[in-house]
MOPAC internal coordinates of N, CA, C and O (Angstrom, degrees):
PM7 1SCF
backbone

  N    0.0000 0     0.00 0     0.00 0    0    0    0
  C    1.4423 1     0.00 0     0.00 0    1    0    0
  C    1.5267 1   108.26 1     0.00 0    2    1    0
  O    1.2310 1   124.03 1   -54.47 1    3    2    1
  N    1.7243 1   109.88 1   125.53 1    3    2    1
  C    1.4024 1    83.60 1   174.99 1    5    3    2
  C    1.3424 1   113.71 1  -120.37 1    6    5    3
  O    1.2310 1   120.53 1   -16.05 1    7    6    5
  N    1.4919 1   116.59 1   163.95 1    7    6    5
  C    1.1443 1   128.06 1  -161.30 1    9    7    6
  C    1.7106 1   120.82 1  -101.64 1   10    9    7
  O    1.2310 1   115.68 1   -58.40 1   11   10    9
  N    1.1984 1   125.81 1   121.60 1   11   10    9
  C    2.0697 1   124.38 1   172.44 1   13   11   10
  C    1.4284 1    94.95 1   -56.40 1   14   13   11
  O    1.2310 1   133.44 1   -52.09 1   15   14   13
  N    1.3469 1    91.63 1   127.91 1   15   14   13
  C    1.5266 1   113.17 1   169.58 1   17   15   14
  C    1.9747 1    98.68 1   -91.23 1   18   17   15
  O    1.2310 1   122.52 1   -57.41 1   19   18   17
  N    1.6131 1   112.79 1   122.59 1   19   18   17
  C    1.5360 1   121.46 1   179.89 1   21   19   18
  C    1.6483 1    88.86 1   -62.63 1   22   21   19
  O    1.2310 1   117.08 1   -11.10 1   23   22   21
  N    1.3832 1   123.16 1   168.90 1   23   22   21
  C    1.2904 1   143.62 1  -178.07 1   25   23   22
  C    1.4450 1   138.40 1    34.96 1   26   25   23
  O    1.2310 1   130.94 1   177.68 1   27   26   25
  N    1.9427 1    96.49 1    -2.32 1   27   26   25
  C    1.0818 1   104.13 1  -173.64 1   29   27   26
  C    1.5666 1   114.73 1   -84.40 1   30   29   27
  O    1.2310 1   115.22 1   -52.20 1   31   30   29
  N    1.5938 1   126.68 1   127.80 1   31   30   29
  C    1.7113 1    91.89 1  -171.36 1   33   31   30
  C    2.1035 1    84.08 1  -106.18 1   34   33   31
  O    1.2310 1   138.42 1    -4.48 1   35   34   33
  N    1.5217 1    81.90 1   175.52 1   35   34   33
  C    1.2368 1   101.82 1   175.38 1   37   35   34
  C    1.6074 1   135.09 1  -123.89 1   38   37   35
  O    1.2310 1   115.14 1     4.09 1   39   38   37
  N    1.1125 1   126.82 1  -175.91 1   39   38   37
  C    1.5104 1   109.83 1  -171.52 1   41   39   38
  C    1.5670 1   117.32 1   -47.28 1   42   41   39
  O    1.2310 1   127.44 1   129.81 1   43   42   41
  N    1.2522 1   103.28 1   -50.19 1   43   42   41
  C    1.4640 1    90.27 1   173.19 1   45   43   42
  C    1.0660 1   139.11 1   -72.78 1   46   45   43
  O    1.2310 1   116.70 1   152.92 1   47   46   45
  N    1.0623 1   123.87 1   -27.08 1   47   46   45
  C    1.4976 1   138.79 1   135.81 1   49   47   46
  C    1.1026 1   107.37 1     6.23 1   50   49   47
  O    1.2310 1   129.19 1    79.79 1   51   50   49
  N    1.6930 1    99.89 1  -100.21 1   51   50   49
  C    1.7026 1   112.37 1   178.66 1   53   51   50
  C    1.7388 1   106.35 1   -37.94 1   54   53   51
  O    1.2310 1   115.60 1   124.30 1   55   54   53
  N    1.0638 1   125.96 1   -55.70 1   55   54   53
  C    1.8264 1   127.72 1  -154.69 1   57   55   54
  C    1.9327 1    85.06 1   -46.72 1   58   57   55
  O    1.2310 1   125.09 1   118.36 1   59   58   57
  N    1.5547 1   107.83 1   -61.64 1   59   58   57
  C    0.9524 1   126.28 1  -173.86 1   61   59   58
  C    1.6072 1   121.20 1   -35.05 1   62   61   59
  O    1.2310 1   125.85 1   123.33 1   63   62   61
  N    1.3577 1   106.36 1   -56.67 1   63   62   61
  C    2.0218 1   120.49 1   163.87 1   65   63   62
  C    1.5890 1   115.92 1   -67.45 1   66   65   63
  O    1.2310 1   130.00 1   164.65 1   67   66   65
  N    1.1466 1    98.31 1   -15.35 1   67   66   65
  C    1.8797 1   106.31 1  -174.26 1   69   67   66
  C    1.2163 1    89.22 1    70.43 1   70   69   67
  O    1.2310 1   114.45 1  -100.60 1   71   70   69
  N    1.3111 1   128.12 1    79.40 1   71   70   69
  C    1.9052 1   142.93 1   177.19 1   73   71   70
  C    1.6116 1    86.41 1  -134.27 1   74   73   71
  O    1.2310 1   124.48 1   -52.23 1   75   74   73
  N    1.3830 1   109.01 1   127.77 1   75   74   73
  C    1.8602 1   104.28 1   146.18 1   77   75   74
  C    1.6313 1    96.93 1   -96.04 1   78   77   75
  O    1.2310 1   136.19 1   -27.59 1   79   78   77
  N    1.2432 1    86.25 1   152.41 1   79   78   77
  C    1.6594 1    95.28 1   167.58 1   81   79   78
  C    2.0224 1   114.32 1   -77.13 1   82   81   79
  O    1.2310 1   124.00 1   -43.64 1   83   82   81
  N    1.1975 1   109.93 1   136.36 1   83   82   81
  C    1.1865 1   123.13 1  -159.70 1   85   83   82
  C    1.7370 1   112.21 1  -113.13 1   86   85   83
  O    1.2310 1   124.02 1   -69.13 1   87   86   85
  N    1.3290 1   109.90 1   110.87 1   87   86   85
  C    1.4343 1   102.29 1   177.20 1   89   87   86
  C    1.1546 1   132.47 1  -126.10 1   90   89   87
  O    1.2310 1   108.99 1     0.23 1   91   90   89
  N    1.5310 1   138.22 1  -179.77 1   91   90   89
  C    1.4342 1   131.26 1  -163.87 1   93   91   90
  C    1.8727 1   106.19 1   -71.37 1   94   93   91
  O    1.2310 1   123.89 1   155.98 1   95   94   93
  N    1.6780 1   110.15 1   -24.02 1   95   94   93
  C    1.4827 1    88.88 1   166.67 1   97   95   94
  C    1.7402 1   115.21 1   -78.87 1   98   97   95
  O    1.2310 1   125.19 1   174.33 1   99   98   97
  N    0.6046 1   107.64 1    -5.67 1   99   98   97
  C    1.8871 1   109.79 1   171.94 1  101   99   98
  C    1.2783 1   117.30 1   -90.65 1  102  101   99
  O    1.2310 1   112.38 1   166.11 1  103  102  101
  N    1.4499 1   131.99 1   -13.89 1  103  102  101
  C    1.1991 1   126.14 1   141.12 1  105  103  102
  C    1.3938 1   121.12 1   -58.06 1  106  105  103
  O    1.2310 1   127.09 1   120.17 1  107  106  105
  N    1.6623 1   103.96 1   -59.83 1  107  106  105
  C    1.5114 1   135.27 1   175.62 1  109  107  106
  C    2.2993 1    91.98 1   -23.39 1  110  109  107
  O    1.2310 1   124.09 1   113.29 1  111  110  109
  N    1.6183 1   109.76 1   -66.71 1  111  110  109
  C    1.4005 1   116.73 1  -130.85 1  113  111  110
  C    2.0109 1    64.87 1   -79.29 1  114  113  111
  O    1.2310 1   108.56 1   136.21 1  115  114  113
  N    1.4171 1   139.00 1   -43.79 1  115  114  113
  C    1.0888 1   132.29 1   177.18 1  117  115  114
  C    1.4040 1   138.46 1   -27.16 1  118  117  115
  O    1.2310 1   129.16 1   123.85 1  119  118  117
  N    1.3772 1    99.95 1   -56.15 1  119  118  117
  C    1.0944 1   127.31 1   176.31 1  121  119  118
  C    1.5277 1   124.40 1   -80.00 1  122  121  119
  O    1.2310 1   115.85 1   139.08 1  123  122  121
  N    1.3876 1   125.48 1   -40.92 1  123  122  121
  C    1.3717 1   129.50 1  -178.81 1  125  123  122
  C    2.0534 1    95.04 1  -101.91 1  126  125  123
  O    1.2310 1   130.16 1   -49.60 1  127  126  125
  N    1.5551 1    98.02 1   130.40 1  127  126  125
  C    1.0971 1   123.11 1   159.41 1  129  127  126
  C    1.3130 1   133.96 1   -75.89 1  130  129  127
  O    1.2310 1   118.17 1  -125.06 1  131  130  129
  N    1.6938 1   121.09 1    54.94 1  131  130  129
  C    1.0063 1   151.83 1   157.07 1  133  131  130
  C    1.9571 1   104.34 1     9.39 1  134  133  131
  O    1.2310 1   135.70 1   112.11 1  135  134  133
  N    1.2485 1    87.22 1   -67.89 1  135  134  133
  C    1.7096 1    91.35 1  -168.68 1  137  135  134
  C    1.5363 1   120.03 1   -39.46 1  138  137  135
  O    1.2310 1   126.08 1   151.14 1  139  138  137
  N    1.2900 1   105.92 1   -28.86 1  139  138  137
  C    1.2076 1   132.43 1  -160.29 1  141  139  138
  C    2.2209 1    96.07 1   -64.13 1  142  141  139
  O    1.2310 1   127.10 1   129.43 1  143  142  141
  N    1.1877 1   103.95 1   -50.57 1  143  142  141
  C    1.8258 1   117.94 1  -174.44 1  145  143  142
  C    1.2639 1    81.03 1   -86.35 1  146  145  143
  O    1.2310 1   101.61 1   115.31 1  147  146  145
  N    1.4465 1   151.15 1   -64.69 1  147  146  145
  C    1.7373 1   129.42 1  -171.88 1  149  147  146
  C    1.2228 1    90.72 1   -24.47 1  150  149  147
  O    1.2310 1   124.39 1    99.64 1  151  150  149
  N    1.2642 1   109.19 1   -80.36 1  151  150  149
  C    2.1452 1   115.46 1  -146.57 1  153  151  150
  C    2.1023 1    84.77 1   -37.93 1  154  153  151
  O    1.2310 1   132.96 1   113.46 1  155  154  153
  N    1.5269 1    92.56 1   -66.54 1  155  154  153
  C    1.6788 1    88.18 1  -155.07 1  157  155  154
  C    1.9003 1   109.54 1   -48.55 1  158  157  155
  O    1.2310 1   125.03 1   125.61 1  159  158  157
  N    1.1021 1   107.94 1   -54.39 1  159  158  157
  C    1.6960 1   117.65 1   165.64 1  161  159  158
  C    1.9480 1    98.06 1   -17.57 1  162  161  159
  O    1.2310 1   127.59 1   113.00 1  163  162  161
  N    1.6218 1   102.99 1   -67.00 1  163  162  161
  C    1.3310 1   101.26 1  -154.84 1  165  163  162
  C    1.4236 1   109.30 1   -57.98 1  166  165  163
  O    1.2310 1   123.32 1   128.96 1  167  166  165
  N    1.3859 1   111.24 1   -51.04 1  167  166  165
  C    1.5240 1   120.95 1   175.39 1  169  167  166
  C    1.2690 1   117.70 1   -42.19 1  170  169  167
  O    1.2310 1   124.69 1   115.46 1  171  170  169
  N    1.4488 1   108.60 1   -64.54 1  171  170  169
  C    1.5372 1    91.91 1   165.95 1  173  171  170
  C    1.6388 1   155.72 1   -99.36 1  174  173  171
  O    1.2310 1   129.88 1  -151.87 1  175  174  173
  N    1.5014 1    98.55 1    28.13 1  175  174  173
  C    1.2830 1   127.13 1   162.26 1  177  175  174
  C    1.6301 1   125.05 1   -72.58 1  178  177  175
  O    1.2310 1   127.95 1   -65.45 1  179  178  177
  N    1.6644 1   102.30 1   114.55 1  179  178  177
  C    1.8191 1   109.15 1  -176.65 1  181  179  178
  C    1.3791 1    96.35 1   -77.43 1  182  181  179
  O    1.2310 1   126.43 1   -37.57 1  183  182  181
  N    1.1836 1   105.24 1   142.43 1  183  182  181
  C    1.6825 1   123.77 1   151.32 1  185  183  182
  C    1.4459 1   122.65 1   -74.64 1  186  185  183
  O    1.2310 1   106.36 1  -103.97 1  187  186  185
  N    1.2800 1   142.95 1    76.03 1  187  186  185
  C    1.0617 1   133.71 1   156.58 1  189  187  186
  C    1.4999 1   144.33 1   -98.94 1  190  189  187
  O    1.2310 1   114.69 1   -57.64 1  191  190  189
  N    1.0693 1   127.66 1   122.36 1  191  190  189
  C    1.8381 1   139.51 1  -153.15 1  193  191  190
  C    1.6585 1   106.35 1   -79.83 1  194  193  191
  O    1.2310 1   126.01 1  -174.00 1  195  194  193
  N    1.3373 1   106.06 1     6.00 1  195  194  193
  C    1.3390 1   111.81 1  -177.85 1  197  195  194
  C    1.3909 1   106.50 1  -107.32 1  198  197  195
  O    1.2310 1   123.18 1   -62.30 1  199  198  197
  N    1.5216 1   111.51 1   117.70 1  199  198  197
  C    1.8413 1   112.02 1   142.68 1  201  199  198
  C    1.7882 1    78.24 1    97.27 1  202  201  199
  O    1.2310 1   129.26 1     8.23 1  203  202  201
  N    1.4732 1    99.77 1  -171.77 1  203  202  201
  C    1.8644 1   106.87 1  -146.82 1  205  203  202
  C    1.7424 1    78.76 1   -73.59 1  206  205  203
  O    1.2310 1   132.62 1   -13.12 1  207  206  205
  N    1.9976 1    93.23 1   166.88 1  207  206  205
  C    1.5434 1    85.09 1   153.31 1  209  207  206
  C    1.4759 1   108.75 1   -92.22 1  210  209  207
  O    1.2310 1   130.79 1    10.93 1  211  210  209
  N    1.6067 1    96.78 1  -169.07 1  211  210  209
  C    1.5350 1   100.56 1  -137.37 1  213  211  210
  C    1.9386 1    75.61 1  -125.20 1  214  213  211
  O    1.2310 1   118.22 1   -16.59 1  215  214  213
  N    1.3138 1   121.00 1   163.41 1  215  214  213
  C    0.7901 1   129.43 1   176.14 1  217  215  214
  C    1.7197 1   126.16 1   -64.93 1  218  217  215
  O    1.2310 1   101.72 1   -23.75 1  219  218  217
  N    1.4955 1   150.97 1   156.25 1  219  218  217
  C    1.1337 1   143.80 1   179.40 1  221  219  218
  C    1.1400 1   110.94 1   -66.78 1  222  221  219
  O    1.2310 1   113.88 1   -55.68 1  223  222  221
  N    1.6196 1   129.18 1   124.32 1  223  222  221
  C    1.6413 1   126.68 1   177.99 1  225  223  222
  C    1.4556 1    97.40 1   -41.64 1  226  225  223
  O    1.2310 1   116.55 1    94.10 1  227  226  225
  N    1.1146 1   124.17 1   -85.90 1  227  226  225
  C    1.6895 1   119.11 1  -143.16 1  229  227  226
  C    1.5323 1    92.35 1   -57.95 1  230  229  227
  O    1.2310 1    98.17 1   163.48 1  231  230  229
  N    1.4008 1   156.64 1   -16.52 1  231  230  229
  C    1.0440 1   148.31 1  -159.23 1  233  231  230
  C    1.3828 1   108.94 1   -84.73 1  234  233  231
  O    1.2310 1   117.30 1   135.39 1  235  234  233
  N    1.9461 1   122.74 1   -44.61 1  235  234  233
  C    1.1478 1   127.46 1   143.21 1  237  235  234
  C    1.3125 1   133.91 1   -47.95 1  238  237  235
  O    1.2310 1   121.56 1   138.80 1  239  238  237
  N    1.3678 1   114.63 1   -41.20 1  239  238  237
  C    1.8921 1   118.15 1  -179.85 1  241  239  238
  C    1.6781 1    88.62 1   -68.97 1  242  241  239
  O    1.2310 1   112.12 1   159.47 1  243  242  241
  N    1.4061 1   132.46 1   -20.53 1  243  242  241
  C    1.3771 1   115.00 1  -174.32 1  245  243  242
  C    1.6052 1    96.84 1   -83.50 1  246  245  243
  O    1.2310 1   105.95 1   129.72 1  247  246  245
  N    1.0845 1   143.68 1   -50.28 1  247  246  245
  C    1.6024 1   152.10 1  -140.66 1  249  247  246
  C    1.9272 1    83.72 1   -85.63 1  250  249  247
  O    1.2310 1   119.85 1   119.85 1  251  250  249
  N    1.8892 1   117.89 1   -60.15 1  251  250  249
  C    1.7420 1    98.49 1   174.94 1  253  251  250
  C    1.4885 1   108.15 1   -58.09 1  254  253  251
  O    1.2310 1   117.08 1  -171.60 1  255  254  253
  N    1.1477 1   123.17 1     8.40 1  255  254  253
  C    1.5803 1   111.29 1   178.33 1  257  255  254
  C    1.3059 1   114.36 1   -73.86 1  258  257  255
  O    1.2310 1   132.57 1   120.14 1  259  258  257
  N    1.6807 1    93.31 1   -59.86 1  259  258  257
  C    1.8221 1   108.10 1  -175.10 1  261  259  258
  C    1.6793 1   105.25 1   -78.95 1  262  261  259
  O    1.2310 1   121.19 1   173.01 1  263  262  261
  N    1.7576 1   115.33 1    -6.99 1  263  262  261
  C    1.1864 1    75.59 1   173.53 1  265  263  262
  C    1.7367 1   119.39 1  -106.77 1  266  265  263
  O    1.2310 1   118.39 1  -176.69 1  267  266  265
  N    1.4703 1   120.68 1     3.31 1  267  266  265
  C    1.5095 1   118.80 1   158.59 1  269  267  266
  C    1.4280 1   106.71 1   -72.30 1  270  269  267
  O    1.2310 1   119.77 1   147.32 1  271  270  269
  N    1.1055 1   118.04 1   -32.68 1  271  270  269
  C    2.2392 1   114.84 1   165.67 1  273  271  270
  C    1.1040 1   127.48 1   -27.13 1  274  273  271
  O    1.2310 1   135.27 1   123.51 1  275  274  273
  N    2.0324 1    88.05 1   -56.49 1  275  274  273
  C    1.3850 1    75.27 1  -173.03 1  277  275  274
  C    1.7114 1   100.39 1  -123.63 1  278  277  275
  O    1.2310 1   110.59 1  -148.15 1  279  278  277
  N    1.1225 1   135.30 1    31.85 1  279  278  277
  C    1.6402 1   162.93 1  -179.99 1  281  279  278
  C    1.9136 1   107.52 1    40.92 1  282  281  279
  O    1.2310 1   135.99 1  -103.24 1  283  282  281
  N    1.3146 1    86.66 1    76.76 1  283  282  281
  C    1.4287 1   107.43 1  -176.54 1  285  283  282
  C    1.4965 1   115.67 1   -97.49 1  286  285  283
  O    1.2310 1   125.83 1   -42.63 1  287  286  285
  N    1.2722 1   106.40 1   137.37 1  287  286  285
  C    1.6844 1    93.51 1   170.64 1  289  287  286
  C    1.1549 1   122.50 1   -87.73 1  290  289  287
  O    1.2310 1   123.44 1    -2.31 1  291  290  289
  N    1.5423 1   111.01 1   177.69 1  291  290  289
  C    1.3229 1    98.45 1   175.02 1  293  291  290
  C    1.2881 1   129.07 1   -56.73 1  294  293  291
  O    1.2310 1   124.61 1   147.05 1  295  294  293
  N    1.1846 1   108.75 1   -32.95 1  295  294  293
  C    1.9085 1   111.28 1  -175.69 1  297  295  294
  C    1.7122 1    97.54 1   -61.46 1  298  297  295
  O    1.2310 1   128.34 1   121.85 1  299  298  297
  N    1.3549 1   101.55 1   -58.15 1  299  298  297
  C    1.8117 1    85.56 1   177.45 1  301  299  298
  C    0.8452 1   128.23 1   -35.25 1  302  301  299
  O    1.2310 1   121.77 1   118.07 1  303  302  301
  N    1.5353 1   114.22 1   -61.93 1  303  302  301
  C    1.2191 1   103.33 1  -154.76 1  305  303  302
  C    1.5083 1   116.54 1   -84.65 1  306  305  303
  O    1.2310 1   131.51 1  -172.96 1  307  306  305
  N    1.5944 1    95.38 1     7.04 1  307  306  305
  C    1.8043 1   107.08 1   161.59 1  309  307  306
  C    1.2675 1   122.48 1   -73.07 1  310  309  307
  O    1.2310 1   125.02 1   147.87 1  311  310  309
  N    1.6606 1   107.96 1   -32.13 1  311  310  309
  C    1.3721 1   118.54 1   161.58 1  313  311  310
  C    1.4927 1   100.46 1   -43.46 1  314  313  311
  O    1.2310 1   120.57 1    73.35 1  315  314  313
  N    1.1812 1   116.51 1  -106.65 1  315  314  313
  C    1.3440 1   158.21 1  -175.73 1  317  315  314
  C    1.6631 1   102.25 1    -6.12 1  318  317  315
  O    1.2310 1   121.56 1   122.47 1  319  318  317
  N    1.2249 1   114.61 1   -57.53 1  319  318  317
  C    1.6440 1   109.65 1   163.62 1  321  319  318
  C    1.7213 1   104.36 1   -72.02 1  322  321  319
  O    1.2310 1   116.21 1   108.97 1  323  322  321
  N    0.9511 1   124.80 1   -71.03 1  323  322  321
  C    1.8864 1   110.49 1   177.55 1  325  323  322
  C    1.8777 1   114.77 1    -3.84 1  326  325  323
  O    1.2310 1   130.03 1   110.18 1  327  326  325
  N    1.7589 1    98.27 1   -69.82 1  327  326  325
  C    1.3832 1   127.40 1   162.78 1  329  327  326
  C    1.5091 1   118.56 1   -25.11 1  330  329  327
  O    1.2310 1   135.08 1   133.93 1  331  330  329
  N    0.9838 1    88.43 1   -46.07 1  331  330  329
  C    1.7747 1    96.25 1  -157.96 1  333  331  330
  C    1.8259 1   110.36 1  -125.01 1  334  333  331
  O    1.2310 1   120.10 1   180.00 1  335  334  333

């Protein structure tokens, strides 16, 4: 049986108040100046025409971000992008 949680609101909720829901990676992307590891990412990223491409540096330094955050393994957080 499940039970309404008093004060808690929920997604619709917010849609409803014109609230997005707000989270610690949106502080996270707030707070850290990203651009800053692009430049370095770019510099030291090889170009090679061989074999799959490979994912965008800063796109990975973002994914080991959330996953020591929130202490995911690898399979998770293989889930977790699959998922999403």
């Amino acid at each position: 049986m499940s039970r309404k949680k008093v004060g808690v609101k929920g997604f619709v909720d917010m849609l409803v108040e014109g609230l997005s829901p707000h989270t610690v990676l949106d502080e996270i992307d707030n707070f850290i100046d990203f651009a800053v590891f692009a430049e370095a990412f770019d510099v030291a990223q090889s170009k090679s025409s061989r074999g799959r491409p490979s994912y965008p540096p800063l796109l990975m330094f973002k994914i080991l971000l959330v996953q020591v955050l929130y202490n995911l393994s690898d399979e998770k957080i293989s889930e977790a992008l699959a998922d999403r």
